[in-house]
KEDO-932118 format. One record per residue (C-alpha): residue in three letters; chain; x, y, z. Coordinates in steps of 0.02 Angstrom, whole numbers. Each point is the difference from the previous one (the first is absolute). Example, Ala and Ser with C-alpha at 12.3 -4.5 7.8 and 13.67 -1.06 7.14 Angstrom:
 residuo cadena     px     py     pz
     ALA      A    615   -225    390
     SER      A     69    172    -33
//
This chain:
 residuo cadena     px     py     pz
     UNK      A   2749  -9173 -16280
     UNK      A      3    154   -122
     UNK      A    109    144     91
     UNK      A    -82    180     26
     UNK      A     46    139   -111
     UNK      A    -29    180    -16
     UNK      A     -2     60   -176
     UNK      A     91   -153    -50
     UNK      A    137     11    119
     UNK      A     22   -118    117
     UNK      A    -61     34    195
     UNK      A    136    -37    150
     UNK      A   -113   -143    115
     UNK      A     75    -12    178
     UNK      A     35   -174     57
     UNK      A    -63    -62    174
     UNK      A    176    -49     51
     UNK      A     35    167     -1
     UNK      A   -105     18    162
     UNK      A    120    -82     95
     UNK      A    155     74    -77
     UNK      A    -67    146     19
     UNK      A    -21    -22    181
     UNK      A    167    -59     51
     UNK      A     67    193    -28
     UNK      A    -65      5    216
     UNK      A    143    -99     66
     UNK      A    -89     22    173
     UNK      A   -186    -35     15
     UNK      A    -28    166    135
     UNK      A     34    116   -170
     UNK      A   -117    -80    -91
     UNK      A   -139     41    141
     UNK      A     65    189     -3
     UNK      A    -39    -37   -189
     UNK      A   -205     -2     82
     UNK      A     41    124    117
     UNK      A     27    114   -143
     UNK      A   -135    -13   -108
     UNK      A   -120     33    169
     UNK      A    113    172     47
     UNK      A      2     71   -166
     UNK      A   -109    153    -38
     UNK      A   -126   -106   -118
     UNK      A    -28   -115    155
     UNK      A      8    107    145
     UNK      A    -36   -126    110
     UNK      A     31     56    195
     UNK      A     -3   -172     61
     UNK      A     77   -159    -86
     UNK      A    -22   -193    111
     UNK      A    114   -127    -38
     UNK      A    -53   -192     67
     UNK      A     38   -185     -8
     UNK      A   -142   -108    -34
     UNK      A    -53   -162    -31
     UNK      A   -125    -25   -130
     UNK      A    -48   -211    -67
     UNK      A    185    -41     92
     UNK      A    120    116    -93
     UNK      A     92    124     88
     UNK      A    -54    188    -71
     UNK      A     53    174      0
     UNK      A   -105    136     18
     UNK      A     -9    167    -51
     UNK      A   -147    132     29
     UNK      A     -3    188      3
     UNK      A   -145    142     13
     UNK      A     46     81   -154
     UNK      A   -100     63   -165
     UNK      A    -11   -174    -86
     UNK      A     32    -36   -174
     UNK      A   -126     13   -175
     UNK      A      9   -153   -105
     UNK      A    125    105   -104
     UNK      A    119     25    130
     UNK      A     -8   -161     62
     UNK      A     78    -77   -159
     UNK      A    130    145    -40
     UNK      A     45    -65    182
     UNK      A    -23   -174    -35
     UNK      A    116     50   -190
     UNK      A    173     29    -17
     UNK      A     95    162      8
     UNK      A   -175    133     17
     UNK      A     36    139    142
     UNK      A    -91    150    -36
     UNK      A     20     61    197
     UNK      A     20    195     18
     UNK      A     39     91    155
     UNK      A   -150     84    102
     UNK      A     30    138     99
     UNK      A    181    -39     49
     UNK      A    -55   -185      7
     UNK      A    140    -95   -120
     UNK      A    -34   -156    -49
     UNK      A    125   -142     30
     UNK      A    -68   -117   -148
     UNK      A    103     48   -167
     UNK      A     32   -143    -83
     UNK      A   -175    -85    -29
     UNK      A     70   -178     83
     UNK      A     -3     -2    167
     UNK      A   -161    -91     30
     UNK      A     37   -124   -112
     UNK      A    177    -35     54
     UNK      A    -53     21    195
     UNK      A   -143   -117     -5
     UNK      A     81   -138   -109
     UNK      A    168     10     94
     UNK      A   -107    -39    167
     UNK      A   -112   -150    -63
     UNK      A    -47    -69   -167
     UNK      A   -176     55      1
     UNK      A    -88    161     52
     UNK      A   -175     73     -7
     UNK      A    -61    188     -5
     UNK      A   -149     53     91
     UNK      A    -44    177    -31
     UNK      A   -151    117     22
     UNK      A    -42    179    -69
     UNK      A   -131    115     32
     UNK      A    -87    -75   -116
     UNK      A     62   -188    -68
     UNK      A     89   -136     73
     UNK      A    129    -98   -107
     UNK      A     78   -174     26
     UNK      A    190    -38    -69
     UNK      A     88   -184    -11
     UNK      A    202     23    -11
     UNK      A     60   -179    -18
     UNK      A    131    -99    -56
     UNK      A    -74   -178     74
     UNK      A   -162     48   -121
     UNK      A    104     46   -161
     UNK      A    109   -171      9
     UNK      A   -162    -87     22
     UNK      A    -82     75   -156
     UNK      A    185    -19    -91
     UNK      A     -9    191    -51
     UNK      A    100     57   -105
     UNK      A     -6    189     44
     UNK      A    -60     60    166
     UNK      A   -185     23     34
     UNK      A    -89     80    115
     UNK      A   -179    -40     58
     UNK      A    -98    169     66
     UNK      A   -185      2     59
     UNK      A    -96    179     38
     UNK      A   -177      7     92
     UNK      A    -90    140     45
     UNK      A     -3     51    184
     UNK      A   -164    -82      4
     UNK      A     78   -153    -53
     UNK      A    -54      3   -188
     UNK      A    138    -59   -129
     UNK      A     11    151   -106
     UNK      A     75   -124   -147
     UNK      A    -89   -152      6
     UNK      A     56    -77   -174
     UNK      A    201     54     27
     UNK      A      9    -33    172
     UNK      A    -76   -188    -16
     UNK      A    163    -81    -43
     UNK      A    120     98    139
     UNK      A   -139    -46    141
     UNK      A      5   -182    -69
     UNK      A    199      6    -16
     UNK      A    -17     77    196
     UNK      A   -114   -119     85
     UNK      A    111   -153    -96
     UNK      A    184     42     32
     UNK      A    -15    113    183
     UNK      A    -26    -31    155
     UNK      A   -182     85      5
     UNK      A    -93   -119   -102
     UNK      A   -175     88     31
     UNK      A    -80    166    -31
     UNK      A    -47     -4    166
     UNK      A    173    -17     67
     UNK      A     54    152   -136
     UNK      A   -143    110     81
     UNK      A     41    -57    195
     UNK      A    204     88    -56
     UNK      A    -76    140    -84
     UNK      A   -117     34    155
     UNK      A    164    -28    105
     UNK      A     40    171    -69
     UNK      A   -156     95     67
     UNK      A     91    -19    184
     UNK      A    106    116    -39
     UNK      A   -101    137   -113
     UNK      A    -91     16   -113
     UNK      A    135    -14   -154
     UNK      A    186   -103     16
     UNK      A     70   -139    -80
     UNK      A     55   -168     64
     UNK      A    127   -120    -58
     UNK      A     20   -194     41
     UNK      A    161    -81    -27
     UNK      A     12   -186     15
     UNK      A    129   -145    -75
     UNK      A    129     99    102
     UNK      A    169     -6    -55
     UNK      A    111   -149    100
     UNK      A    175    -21     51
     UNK      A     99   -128    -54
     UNK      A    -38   -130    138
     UNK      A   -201     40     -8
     UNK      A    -37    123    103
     UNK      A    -74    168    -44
     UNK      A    135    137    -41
     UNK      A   -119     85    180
     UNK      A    -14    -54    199
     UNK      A   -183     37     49
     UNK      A     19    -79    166
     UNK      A    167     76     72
     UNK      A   -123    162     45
     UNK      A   -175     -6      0
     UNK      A     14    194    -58
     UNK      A    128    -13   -111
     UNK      A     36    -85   -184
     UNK      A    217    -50     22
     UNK      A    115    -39   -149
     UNK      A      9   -184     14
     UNK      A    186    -38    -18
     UNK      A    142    -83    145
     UNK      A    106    137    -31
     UNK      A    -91    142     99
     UNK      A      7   -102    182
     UNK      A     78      1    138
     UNK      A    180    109    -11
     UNK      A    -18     56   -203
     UNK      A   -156     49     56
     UNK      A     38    131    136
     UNK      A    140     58   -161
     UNK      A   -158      2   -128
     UNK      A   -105    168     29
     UNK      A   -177    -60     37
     UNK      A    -66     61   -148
     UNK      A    105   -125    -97
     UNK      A   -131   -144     78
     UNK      A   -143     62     80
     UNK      A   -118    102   -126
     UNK      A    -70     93    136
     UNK      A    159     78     28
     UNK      A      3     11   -162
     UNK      A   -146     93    -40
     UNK      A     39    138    154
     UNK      A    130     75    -97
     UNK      A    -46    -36   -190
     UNK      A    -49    158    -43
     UNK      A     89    169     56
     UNK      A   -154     92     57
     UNK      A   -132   -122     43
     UNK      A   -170     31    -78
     UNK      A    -82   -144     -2
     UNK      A    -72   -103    168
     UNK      A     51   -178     -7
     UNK      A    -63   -149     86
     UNK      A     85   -161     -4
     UNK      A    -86   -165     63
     UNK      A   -121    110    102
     UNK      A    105    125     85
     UNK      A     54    165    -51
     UNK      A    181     36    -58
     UNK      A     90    135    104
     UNK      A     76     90   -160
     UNK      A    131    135     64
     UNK      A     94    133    -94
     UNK      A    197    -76    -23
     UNK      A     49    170     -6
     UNK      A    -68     68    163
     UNK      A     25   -155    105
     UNK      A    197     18     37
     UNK      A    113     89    121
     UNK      A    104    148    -16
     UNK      A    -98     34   -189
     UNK      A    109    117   -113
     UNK      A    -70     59   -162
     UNK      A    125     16   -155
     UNK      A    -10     53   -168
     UNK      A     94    -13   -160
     UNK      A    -27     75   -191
     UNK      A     71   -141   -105
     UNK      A     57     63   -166
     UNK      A   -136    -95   -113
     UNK      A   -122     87    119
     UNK      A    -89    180     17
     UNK      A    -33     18    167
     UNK      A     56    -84    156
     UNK      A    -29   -183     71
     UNK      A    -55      0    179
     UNK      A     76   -144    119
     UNK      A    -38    -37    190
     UNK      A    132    -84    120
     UNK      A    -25    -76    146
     UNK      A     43   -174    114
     UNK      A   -124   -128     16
     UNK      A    -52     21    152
     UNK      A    -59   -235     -4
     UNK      A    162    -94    -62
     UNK      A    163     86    -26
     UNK      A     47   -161   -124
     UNK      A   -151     82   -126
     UNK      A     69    146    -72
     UNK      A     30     58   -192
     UNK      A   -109    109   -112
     UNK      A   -187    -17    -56
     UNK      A    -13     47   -145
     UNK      A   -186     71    -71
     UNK      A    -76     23   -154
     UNK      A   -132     76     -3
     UNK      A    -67    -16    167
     UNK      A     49   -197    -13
     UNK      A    130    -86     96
     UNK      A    138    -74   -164
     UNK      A    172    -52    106
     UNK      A    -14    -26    180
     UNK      A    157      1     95
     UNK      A    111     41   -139
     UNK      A    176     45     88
     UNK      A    114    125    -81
     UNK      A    176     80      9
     UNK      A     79    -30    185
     UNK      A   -146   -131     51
     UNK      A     76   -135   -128
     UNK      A    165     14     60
     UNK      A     77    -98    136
     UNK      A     34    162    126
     UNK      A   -193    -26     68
     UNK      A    -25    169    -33
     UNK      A   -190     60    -25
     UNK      A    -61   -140     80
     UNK      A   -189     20     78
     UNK      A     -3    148   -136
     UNK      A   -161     17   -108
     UNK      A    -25    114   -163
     UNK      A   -168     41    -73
     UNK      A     -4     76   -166
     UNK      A   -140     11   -148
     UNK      A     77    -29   -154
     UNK      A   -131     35   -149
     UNK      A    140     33    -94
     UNK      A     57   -162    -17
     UNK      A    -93   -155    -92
     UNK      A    -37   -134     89
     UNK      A      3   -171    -89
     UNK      A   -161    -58    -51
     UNK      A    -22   -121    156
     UNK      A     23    137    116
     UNK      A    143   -101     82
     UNK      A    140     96    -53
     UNK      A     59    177    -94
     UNK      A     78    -26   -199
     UNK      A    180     -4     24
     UNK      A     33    170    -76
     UNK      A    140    140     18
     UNK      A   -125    120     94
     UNK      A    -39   -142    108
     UNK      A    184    -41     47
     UNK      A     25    183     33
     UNK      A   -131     10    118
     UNK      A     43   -145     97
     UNK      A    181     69     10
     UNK      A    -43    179     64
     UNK      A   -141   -108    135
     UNK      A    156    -83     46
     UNK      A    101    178     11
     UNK      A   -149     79    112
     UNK      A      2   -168    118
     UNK      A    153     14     35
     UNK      A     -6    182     41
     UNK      A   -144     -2     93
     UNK      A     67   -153    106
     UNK      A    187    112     29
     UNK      A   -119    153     48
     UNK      A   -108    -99    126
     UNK      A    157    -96    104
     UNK      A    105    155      1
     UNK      A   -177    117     65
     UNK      A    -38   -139    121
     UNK      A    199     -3     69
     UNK      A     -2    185      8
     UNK      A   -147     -8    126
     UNK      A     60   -145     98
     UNK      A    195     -9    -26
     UNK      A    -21   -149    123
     UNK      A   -103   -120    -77
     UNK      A     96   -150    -62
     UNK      A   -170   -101    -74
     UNK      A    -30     17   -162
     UNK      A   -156     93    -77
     UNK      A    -63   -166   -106
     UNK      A      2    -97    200
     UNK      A    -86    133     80
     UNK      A   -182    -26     36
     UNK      A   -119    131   -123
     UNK      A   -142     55      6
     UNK      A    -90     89   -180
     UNK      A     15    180    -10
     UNK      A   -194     16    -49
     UNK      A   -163    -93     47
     UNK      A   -125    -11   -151
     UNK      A   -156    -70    -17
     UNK      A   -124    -37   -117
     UNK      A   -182     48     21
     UNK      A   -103   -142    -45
     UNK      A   -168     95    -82
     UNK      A     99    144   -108
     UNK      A    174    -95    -15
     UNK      A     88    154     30
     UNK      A    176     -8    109
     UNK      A      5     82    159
     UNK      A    161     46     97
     UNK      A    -32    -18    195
     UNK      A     74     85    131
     UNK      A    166    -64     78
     UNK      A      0   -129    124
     UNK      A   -157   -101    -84
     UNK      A     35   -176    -40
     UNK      A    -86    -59   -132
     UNK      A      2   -170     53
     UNK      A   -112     48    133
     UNK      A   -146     86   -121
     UNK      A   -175    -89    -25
     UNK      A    -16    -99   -143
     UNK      A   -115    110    -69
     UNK      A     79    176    -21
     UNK      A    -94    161    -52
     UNK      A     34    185    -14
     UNK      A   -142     47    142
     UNK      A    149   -100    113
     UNK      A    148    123    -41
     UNK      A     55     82    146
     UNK      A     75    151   -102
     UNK      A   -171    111    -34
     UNK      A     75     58   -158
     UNK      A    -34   -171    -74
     UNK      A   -141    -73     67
     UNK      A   -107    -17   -153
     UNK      A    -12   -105   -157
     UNK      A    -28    181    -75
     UNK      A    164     54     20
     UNK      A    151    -11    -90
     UNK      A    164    -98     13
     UNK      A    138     91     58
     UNK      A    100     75   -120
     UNK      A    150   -115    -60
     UNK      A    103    170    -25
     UNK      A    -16     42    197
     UNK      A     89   -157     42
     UNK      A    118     22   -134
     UNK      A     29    191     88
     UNK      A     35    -76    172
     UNK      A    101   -150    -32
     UNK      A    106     39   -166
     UNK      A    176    -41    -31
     UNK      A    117     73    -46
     UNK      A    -85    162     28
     UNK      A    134    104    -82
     UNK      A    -91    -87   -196
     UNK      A   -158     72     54
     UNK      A     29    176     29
     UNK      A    106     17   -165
     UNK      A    -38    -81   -180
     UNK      A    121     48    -79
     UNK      A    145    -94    -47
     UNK      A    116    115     -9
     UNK      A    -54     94    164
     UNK      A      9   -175     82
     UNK      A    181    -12    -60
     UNK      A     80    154     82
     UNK      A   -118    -19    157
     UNK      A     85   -165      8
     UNK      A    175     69    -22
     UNK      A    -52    142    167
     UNK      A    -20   -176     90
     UNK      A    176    -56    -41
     UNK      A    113    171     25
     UNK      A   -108     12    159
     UNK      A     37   -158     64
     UNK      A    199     24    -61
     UNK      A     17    133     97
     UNK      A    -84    -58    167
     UNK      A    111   -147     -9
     UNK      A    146    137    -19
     UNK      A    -68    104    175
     UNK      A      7   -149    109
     UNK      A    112    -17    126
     UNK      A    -87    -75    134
     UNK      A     21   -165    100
     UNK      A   -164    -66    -99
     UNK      A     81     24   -147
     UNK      A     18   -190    -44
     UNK      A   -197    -26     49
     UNK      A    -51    139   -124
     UNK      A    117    -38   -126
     UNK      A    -92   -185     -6
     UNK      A   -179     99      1
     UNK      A     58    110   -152
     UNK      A     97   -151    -75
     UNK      A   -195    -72    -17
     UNK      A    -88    166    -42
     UNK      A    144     24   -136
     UNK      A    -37   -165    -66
     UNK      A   -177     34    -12
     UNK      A     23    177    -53
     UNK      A    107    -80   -179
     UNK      A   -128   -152    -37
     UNK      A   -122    131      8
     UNK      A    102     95   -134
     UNK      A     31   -159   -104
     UNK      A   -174    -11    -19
     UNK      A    -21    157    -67
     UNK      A    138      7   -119
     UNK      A    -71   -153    -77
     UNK      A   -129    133    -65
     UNK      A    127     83    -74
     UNK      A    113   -140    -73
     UNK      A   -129   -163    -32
     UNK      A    150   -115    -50
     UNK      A     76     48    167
     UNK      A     46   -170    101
     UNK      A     23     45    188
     UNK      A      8   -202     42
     UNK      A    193     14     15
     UNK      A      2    173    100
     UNK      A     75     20    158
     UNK      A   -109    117     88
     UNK      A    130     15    146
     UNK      A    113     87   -155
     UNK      A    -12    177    -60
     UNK      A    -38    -50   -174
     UNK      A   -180     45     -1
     UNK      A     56    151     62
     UNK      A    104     35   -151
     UNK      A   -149    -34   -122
     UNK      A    -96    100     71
     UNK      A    103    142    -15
     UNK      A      1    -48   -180
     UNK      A   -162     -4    -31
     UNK      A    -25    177     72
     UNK      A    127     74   -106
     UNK      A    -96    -81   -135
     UNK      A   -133     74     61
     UNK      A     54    177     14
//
C-alpha cells in the first residue's frame, strides 16, 4: 500500500491500536464519563440537560449518552471524531473545559470498544461510527472513521461519499438498518429539537468477566464494579469513588448543567456552600497577580471524607486530596474540607490529576498551611465559647451553614432561608417557590459571590489591607499587643488565658509565615516551631528591610 505524502514528504497515519492506548490514560472509568460530561457543558454545546442510561440493545450491555444541546455539522463531527482539534472559546464568562482535542475519543474508547454519534442541527443530522471491533475486522492499517449526513428531512446530502460509511455502519454496528439509524436519531426529538446522542456498547470487562459497572446494585444508579468498595472500605471510600451519581453531584464547582441518570434527576449541590462553620481564605502566591480564593468548612455527612477538591475550571480534578496536618498521624483536620479553583495550574490531559510542577507543590503546601490554621482557629473559637465541652468538633453532629438550591427551568442557585431542609423540597424546584421575594424569579440574578465572600471571610485582617508591607506591621501591633496583655495579668485565670493566647499566638505566627513566604519564596517554614519567637524575629527583619 503506497503511503500518503504531502509535497513529497511523508504523512504521519495513526494506528488503530492507538485507540486503546490512548484510552488507558482514564485509570478509572467515572473520568472518562466526565470526559462526555464535558463536551455537553462547554459553551459550543450548551446543553442544560445531559441523560446518562444503561441499555440493552440485540443482548449487549450499552451506555448512553444524550443531551439538548446545539448538535454538531458534519465538520464538527469529524474534528470531534479526529485527533487533537479544540477550537472551544469562552462565551460570556462560559469557559470551556475541553482543551486538548481528546477527550471524546479517549472517554468513549476507555468505556467500551465501540461507540456511535447521533447528532442533529438546525438544519442536518449526521451519523459517526468510533470502533475498534470494526477496524480489526477490516485489518486497517490507520484509523477510519465512517460519517453519514442527511438533511432534517431525511435526505443524504452526499449520496456518492456517504455510500461506503452507511455500508461500513449497517455491517460492523449494532444498528444494521436505516430504519434503526432513523428510530436513534428520532430518539433525540424527545428532548428538543437539536442534541446529540451517543451509544456505547462492547463495554470494557474486568478480569473475571464482568463489566468494569453494577447496573443492578441501584436501579438509579451506574456503581464502579470492583470488591474493594463493600462493606467496611466502603464506608472509608467517599461515595463518589463508586457510585457515579455521587459522582456527578459534585463534578463541577458551580453546577450548570441538569443531569439525569437512569431516569431520575441528580441533586447537584455546591461543595463549597454545603459545610459547617464555612471560612473563606485567601492567598497571593508569588507566580500569581492577584489573590486565590479558598472556602473551609466540615462536612457536615462523614467526618472520615475530608481533604481538598481541587477545580479547574469549574471541574472537579483531585477529590479528597489531604494536605499538611491531615497526613500526619496527630488526626488533626480530620472531617476538614477545602475548596479551591486552581486555573492556574495544568491539569494532566486525563483530567485525573495536576502536572507535578513547583507551583503545584507550593500550592498544596500553603493548602496544607491554611488547614491547619483554620482547624487551630475553629477548636480554640469553639473552646472559648464552651470551655466545658470535652467532644471533639469532627464527633459533633453538623449541620451546613447554607441551604442552596437549584431552580430547575433557569438553573440558577438559590440560597434559602435558615431552617429549610433541602431534603424535604419537591423534586421539581422553581424560583416562583422561593420564599425570599427578592428571588422569586428566573429573571433575577444570582447573588453576588462577593457578598458571601463579605460576610464569611477569613482572616479578615487580608481583606481590609493589600499591602504587604501594611500587613506586616499590622501583624507586628498583634504581637506587642498580645506581649503586653500577657505582662498585665495577674489574675487567678491566668493559666486559662495563657492557654487561649498560647492558641491565638500560634495562629497569630502561621499567619505571619504565610506572609513572609511572599517576601522570601525559598523560605521553608516545615521545620518552624510556631510555639518559638523565631517568626517573631524575621519579621522584625523584614520590616527593617522594609523601612
Amino acid at each position: 500500500m503506497a503511503s500518503r505524502t504531502h509535497r513529497g514528504i511523508p504523512l504521519s497515519a495513526l494506528n488503530p491500536k492507538f485507540l486503546h492506548t490512548n484510552s488507558t490514560s482514564h485509570t478509572w472509568p467515572f473520568s472518562a464519563i466526565a470526559e462526555l460530561l464535558d463536551n455537553a457543558y462547554d459553551p459550543d454545546v450548551r446543553a442544560k440537560k445531559f441523560w446518562i442510561d444503561w441499555t440493552c440493545i440485540k443482548g449487549l450491555d450499552c451506555l448512553s449518552f444524550m443531551d439538548n444541546g446545539a448538535g454538531m455539522t458534519r465538520g464538527k463531527m469529524h474534528k470531534m471524531l479526529s485527533f487533537g482539534f479544540s477550537d472551544k472559546k469562552a462565551t460570556k464568562g462560559h469557559v470551556p473545559v475541553g482543551v486538548y482535542g481528546n477527550g471524546f475519543k479517549s472517554g468513549s474508547m476507555r468505556l467500551g470498544k465501540d461507540a456511535m454519534v447521533f447528532t442533529k442541527t438546525k438544519d442536518s443530522m449526521t451519523v459517526g461510527f468510533l470502533s475498534q471491533s470494526y477496524l480489526e475486522a477490516i485489518r486497517a492499517q490507520q484509523v477510519l472513521v465512517p460519517i453519514i449526513t442527511f438533511m432534517r428531512d431525511g435526505q443524504n446530502l452526499y449520496p456518492l461519499t456517504d455510500a461506503a460509511s452507511l455500508q461500513a455502519i449497517l455491517k460492523h454496528s449494532i444498528f444494521n438498518t436505516e430504519i434503526e439509524l432513523f428510530s436513534e436519531l428520532r430518539a433525540i426529538s424527545v428532548v428538543g429539537a437539536t442534541g446529540t446522542r451517543i451509544i456505547i456498547w462492547n463495554l470494557r470487562k474486568t478480569t473475571n468477566g464482568e463489566t468494569e459497572f453494577d447496573f443492578s446494585a441501584d436501579r438509579y444508579d451506574i456503581r464502579a464494579n470492583h470488591s474493594d468498595c463493600s462493606g467496611e472500605s466502603q464506608s472509608m471510600t467517599p461515595e463518589s469513588g463508586y457510585s457515579l451519581r455521587a459522582y456527578c453531584k459534585i463534578l463541577y464547582l458551580k453546577p450548570r448543567m441538569q443531569i439525569i441518570l437512569r431516569g431520575q434527576k441528580v441533586k447537584t449541590e455546591l461543595i463549597s456552600k454545603s459545610l459547617a462553620h464555612i471560612a473563606i481564605d485567601n492567598y497571593r502566591p508569588t507566580f500569581l497577580s492577584k489573590r486565590v480564593w479558598i472556602t473551609f468548612g466540615f462536612n457536615t455527612k462523614n467526618k472520615e471524607h475530608y481533604g481538598i477538591m481541587m477545580y479547574h475550571k469549574n471541574r472537579l480534578i483531585k477529590a479528597y486530596e489531604r494536605v499538611g496536618c491531615q497526613r500526619k498521624a496527630e488526626k488533626k483536620g480530620v472531617g476538614v474540607i477545602g475548596v479551591i479553583e486552581c486555573n492556574f495550574l495544568q491539569p494532566t490531559h486525563n483530567k485525573q490529576d495536576f502536572d507535578n510542577t513547583d507551583k503545584y507543590r507550593k500550592t498544596i503546601h500553603n493548602l496544607g498551611v491554611k488547614l491547619e490554621e483554620y482547624w487551630n482557629e475553629i477548636r480554640y473559637k469553639r473552646k472559648k465559647e464552651d470551655p466545658q465541652c470535652t467532644m471533639p468538633i469532627e464527633d459533633i453532629l453538623k449541620f451546613p451553614d447554607q441551604s442552596w438550591v437549584q431552580c430547575d427551568r433557569c438553573l440558577k442557585w438559590r440560597r434559602l432561608p435558615d431552617g429549610i431542609d433541602c431534603n424535604i423540597l419537591p423534586e421539581m424546584w422553581f424560583c416562583s417557590m422561593n420564599p425570599d421575594p427578592q428571588f422569586r424569579s428566573c429573571h433575577v440574578e444570582e447573588e453576588p459571590e462577593d457578598q458571601e465572600e463579605e460576610q464569611h471571610s477569613y482572616p479578615k485582617t487580608y481583606k481590609q489591607e493589600d499591602g504587604l508591607s501594611a500587613q506586616c506591621k499590622q501583624l507586628k501591633e498583634e504581637l506587642k499587643n498580645m506581649r503586653q496583655r500577657e505582662n498585665k495579668r495577674r489574675s487567678p485565670y491566668s493559666a486559662l488565658c495563657a492557654e487561649e493566647d498560647r492558641g491565638t499566638l500560634w495562629t497569630l505566627r502561621h499567619r505571619i509565615g504565610r506572609l513572609l513566604v511572599s517576601f522570601v519564596p525559598a523560605l521553608d517554614l516545615n521545620q518552624v516551631d510556631y510555639n518559638s519567637s523565631v517568626i517573631d524575629e524575621m519579621l522584625a527583619q523584614v520590616l527593617q528591610e522594609l523601612s
